[in-house]
N, C-alpha and C positions, 0 to 999 in steps of 0.2 A: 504494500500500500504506500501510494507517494504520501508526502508530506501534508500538501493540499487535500487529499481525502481522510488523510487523517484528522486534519482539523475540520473541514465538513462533517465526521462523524465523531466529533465531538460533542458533548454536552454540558454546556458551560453552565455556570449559575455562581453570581453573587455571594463571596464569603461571609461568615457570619460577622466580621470585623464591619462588614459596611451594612446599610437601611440602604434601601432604595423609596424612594416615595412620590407622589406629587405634589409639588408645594404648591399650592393656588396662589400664594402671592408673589410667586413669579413666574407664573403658568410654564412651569418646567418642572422632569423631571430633574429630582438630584438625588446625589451619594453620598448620604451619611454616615460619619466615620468619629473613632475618639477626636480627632485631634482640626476638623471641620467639617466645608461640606465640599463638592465639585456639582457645580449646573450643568445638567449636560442639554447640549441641543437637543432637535426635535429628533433628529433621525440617531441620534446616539439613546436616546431616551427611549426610542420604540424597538430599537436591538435587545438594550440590557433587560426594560420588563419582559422580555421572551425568554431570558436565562434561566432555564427554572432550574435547570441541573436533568430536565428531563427530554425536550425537543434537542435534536440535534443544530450543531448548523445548519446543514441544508434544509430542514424542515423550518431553522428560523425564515433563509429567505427566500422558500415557498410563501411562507405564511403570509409576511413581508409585501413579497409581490403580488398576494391575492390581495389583503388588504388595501394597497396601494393601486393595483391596479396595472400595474408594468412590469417588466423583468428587467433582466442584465444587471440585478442589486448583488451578484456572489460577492465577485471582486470587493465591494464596497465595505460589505458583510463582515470578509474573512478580514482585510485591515484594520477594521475598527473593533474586532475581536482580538488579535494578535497586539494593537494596541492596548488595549484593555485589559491584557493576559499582562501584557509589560510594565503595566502601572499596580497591578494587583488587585483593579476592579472585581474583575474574575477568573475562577478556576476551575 
């Protein structure tokens, strides 16, 4: 299995160290943690509530593109998960 399918059959989800929540008053999802918080945008926000630990990637940007309505979101997906792996959003 390359690399790339490995991280598509992956199943990410949010450590216990961080809240994920929606703050209404700044109509953003954020990442709360001991030590702050991080805002994440709209499309960082509609990735990580998909993290359950249970959908894989590729089922995240199936879901994604149903939702939204378009395709060609992998690429975008897998970066901003491998990002997010690198910060320690998720594992």
């Amino acid at each position: 299995m390359s690399e790339r399918e490995d991280v598509l059959a992956a199943r990410p989800a949010v450590p216990r160290l961080f809240r994920l929540q929606w703050e209404e008053a700044q109509q953003a999802w954020v990442l709360l943690y001991p030590e702050g918080m991080v805002k994440l945008n709209a499309s960082a926000g509609e990735i990580m509530r998909r993290c359950d630990g249970q959908k894989s990637v590729a089922e995240i940007v199936a879901e994604l593109e149903a939702a939204f309505g378009t395709t060609g979101l992998t690429e975008d997906v897998l970066a901003f998960v491998e990002l997010a792996r690198a910060r320690g959003w998720l594992q």
